[in-house]
Every structure is written in C-alpha cells, then in structure tokens.
ZAVEX-942233 format. One line per field, with one value per residue (C-alpha): residue number from 1; residue in three letters; y, z, x. Coordinates in nm, 3 decimals. Each point is the difference from the previous one (the first is absolute). Layout:
<rs>
num	(NUM  ...)
residuo	(ALA  ...)
yy	(Y  ...)
zz	(Z  ...)
xx	(X  ...)
</rs>
This chain:
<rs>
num	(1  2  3  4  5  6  7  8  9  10  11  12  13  14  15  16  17  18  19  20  21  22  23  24  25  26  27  28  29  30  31  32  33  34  35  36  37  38  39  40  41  42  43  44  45  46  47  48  49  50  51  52  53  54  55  56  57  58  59  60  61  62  63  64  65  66  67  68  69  70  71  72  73  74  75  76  77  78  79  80  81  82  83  84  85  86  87  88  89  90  91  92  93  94  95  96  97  98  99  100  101  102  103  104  105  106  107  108  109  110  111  112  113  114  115  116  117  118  119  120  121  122  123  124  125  126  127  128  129  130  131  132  133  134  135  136  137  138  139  140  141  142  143  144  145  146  147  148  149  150  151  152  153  154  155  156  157  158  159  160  161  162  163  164  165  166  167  168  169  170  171  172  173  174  175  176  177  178  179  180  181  182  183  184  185  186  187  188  189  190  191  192  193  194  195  196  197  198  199  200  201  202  203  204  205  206  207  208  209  210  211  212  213  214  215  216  217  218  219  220  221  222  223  224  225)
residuo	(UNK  UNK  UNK  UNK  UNK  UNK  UNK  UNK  UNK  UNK  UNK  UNK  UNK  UNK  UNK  UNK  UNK  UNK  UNK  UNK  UNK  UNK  UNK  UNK  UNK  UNK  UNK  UNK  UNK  UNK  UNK  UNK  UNK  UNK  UNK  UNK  UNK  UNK  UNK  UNK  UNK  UNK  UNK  UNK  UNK  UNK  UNK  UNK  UNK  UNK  UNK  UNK  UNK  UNK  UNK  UNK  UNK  UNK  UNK  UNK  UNK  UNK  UNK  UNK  UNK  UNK  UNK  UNK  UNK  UNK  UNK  UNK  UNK  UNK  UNK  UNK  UNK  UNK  UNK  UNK  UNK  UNK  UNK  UNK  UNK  UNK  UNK  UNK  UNK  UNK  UNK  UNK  UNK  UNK  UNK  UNK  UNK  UNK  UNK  UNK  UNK  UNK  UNK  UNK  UNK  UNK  UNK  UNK  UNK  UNK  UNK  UNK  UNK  UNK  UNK  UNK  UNK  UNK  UNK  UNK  UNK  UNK  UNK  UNK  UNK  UNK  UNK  UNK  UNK  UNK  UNK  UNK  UNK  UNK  UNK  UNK  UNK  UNK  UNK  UNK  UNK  UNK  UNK  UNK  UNK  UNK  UNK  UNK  UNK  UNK  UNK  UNK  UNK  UNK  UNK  UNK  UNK  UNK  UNK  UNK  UNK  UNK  UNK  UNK  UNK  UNK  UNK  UNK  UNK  UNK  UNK  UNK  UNK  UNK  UNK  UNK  UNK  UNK  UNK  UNK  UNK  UNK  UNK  UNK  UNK  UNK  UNK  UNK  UNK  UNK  UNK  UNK  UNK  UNK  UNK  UNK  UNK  UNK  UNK  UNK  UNK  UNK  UNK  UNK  UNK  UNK  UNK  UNK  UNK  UNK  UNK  UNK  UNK  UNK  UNK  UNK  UNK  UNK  UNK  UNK  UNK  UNK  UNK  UNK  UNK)
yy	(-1.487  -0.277  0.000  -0.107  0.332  0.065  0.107  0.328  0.102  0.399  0.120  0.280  -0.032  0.134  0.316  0.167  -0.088  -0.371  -0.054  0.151  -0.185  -0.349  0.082  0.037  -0.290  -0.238  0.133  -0.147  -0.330  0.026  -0.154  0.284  0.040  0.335  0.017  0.186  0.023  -0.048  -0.321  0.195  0.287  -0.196  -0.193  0.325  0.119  -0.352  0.028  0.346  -0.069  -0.329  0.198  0.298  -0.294  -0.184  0.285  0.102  -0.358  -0.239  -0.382  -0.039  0.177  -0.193  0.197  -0.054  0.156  -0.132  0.204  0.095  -0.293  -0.250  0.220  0.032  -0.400  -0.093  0.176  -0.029  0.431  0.220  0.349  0.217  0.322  0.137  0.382  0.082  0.021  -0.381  -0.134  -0.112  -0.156  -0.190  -0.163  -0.052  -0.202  -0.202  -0.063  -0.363  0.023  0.150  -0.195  -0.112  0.183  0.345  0.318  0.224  0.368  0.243  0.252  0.341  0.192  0.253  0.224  0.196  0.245  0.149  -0.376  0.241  0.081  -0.270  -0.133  -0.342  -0.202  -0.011  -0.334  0.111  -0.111  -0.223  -0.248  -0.043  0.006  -0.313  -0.180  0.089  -0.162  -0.238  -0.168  -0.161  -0.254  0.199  0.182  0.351  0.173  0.320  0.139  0.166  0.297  0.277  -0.205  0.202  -0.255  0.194  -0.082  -0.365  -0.012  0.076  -0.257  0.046  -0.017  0.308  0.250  -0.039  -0.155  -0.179  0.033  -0.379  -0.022  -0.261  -0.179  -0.316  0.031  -0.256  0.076  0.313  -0.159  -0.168  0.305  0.149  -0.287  0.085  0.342  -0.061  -0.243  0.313  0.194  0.211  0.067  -0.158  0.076  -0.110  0.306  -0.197  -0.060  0.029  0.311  0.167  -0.020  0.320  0.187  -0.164  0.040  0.352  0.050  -0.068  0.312  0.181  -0.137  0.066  0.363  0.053  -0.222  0.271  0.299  -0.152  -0.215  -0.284  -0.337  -0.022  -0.257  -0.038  -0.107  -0.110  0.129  -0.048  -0.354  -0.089  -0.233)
zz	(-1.062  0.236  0.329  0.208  0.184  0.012  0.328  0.017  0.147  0.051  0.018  0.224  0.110  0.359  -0.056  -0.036  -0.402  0.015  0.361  -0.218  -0.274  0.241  0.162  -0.284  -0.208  0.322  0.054  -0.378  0.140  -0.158  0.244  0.001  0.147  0.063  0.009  0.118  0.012  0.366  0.079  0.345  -0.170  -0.212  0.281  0.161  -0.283  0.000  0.357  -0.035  -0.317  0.188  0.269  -0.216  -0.208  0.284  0.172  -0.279  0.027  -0.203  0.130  -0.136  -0.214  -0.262  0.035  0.063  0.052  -0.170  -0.121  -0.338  -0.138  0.110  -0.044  -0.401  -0.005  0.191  -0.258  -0.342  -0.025  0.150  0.094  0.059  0.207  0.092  -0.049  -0.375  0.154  0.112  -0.297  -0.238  0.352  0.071  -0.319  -0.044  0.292  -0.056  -0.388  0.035  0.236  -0.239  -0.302  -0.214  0.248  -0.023  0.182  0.066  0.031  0.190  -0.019  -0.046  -0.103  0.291  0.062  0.294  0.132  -0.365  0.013  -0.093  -0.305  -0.342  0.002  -0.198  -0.027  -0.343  -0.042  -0.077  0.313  0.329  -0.176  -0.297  0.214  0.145  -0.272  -0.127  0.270  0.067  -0.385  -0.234  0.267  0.279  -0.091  0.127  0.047  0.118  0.173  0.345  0.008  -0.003  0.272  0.358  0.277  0.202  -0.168  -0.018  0.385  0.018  0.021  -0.329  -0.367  -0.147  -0.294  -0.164  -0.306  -0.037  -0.376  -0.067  -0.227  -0.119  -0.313  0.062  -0.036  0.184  0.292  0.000  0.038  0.310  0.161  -0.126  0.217  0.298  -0.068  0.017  0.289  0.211  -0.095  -0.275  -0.370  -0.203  -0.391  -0.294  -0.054  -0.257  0.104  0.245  -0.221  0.090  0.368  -0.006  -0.028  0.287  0.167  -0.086  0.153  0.324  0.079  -0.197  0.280  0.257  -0.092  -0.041  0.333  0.217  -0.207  0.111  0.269  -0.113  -0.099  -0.367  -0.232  -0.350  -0.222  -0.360  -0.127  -0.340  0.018  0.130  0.239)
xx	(-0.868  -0.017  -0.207  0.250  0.118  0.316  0.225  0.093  0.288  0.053  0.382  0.094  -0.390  0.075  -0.130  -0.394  0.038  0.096  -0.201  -0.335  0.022  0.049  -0.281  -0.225  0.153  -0.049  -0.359  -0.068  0.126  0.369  0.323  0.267  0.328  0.131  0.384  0.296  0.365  -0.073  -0.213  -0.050  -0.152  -0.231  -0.110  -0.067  -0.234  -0.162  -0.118  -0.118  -0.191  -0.145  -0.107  -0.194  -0.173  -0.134  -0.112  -0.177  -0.174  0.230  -0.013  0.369  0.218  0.218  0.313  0.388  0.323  0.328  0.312  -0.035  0.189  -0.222  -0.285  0.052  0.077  -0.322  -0.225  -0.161  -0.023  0.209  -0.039  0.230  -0.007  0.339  0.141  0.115  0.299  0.028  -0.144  0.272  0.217  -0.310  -0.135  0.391  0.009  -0.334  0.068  -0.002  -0.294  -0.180  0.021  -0.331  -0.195  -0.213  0.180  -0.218  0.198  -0.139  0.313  -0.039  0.350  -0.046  0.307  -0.026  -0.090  -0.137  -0.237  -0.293  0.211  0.018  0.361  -0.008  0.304  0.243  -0.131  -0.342  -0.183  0.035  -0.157  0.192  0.288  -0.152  -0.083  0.336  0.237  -0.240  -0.030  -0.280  -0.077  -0.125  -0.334  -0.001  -0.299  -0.033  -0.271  -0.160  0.236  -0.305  -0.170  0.015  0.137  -0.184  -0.334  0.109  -0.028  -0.350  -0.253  -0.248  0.039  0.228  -0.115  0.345  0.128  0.293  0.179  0.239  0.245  0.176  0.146  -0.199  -0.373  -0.074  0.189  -0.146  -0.323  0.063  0.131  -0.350  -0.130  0.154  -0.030  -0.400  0.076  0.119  -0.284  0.065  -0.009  0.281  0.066  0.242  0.180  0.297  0.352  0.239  0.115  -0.302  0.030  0.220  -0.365  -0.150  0.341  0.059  -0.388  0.110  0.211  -0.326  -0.212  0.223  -0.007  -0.424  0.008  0.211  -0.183  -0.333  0.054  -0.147  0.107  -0.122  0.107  -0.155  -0.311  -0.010  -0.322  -0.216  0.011  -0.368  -0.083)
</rs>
C-alpha cells in the first residue's frame, strides 16, 4: 500500500454521518471533500465542520465543498453516504467519475418507517447493487453501516468495530486503513456478498438502540489483542 494518502472525497457527506467521518479522517492528516447535489449545501457543512474543529483547537482543517461530480473526480477514494433510496440515481450519475477508483458504500437498504425492521433488497444487498451497476473497474467496498453518526461526532476514539467487505482484498485493506485512521477497529469480513450481514445489522441496531436508548454498534470478539 503506498504512503502517499489518498484524497477522500465523501458523497452526500452533508449530514452528522459524512461530517463525522471528515472530521476524523482530516484529524489523521487526510484532504477530504465533502459533496452535494447542492455546492451551497456542502459549503454549508464545510463551514460548520471548520468551525467545530478549530474550536476544538485545530490550526487548519483540510476540507472542501464541491458538488458531487467534481467531488468523486477530485479523489483517489470515494465515499459515499446518500439514502438507499438515492443510491442507484447517484452512482448512475458519477459512473465515469468513479472509474479505477475505491467506492466506499455506506448504504443501508432502510425502508421506512419499519427501518428497525431487516428489509434487504432482491439484489442481495446495497452493496452488490453497487458493485453491480458500477462494473469490475470500480472497487466497492462496503463498510461503516453499524457505526452511530452520532458517536462519530464526539471527540475520542470509539469502542465500535467496523466489518468491510469487498471483492478485492486489497482494497479492503485500505479501507481498513482509514477505518483505523478514524479511530476504530476495521476487519476482512470477505466480499461484497457478505455485506448483506453487516447491512441487515443495521435495522438490528436500530431496534436494541430505541429498546435501550443507547447508541450501540458492534464488537468482534475472540480474536486477542
């Protein structure tokens, strides 16, 4: 893997998901670009994310705002955090974008109002349905859907694991990377096949979450230190 670290630009990152996981990523000295179908709105998120770092002591924050176009052409990984149900318009619309590059797909098929309830796709999962429409030369990984946004906001390391799937092992590696970048566990857990588990966890979590009120996510044990 080389040293050089790649940009990172974060589709649909306007909201407490993809503004968390900027955050983090920039702390561990990575430039990202959070996009939008409005450049307005990502500028938006830019400035309030600028202002939370640097009050929290940051000297300068290497963040920017584009629409999602020139987001996904700008970087080396992409990440992308839109509703289930804008998935397939958007990766349609940024397929040349996206070409030879990582995706990393953070969908989750939600369906409300039953989200607390396991509703996966025909296809198998969101992120076959990615790597799908998106071909052989785009390398989907999946991963971060049992993370808490909420949890990504805070300012310390979180006690959550992060399951990545993909059908490129090496890919799946460097979202390990940034997955350890942002403070967490990451771990090979096969293809993109298997993301329906992780997915499918999501509406799980959702459920113990509103039982308990909590934001719990999830820990692979057994494996030592």
């Amino acid at each position: 893997m080389s040293d050089v670290r790649p940009v990172i630009a974060i589709l649909g990152g306007t909201g407490d998901l993809g503004t968390g996981l900027a955050r983090r990523w920039v702390q561990a000295g990575y430039e990202v670009v959070i996009g939008s179908r409005s450049r307005q709105k990502a500028e938006a998120a830019v400035a309030g994310l600028q202002q939370v770092m640097r009050e929290r002591g940051a000297q300068s924050v290497a963040v920017r705002a584009m629409e999602n176009a020139a987001a996904a052409a700008s970087a080396g990984v992409v990440v992308l955090t839109v509703p289930f149900s804008h998935q397939a318009a958007t990766l349609e619309a940024l397929k040349p974008e996206l070409q030879g590059k990582i995706l990393i797909d953070v969908t989750v098929p939600l369906m409300p109002p039953k989200v607390a309830r396991v509703q996966l796709p025909p296809q198998g999962c969101a992120g076959q349905i990615a790597q799908q429409l998106l071909g052989e030369q785009v390398r989907v990984v999946s991963a971060f859907q049992n993370v808490a946004a909420h949890h990504l906001q805070e300012n310390y390391g979180l006690d959550c694991d992060v399951l990545v799937c993909g059908n490129d092992k090496a890919a799946r590696a460097e979202v390990i990377a940034l997955v350890e970048a942002a403070g967490m566990r990451g771990f090979h857990a096969g293809p993109i096949d298997n993301a329906a588990a992780a997915e499918a966890l999501t509406s799980v979590l959702i459920f113990i979450n509103k039982q308990y009120k909590s934001h719990a996510g999830i820990r692979i044990t057994g494996l030592g230190d």
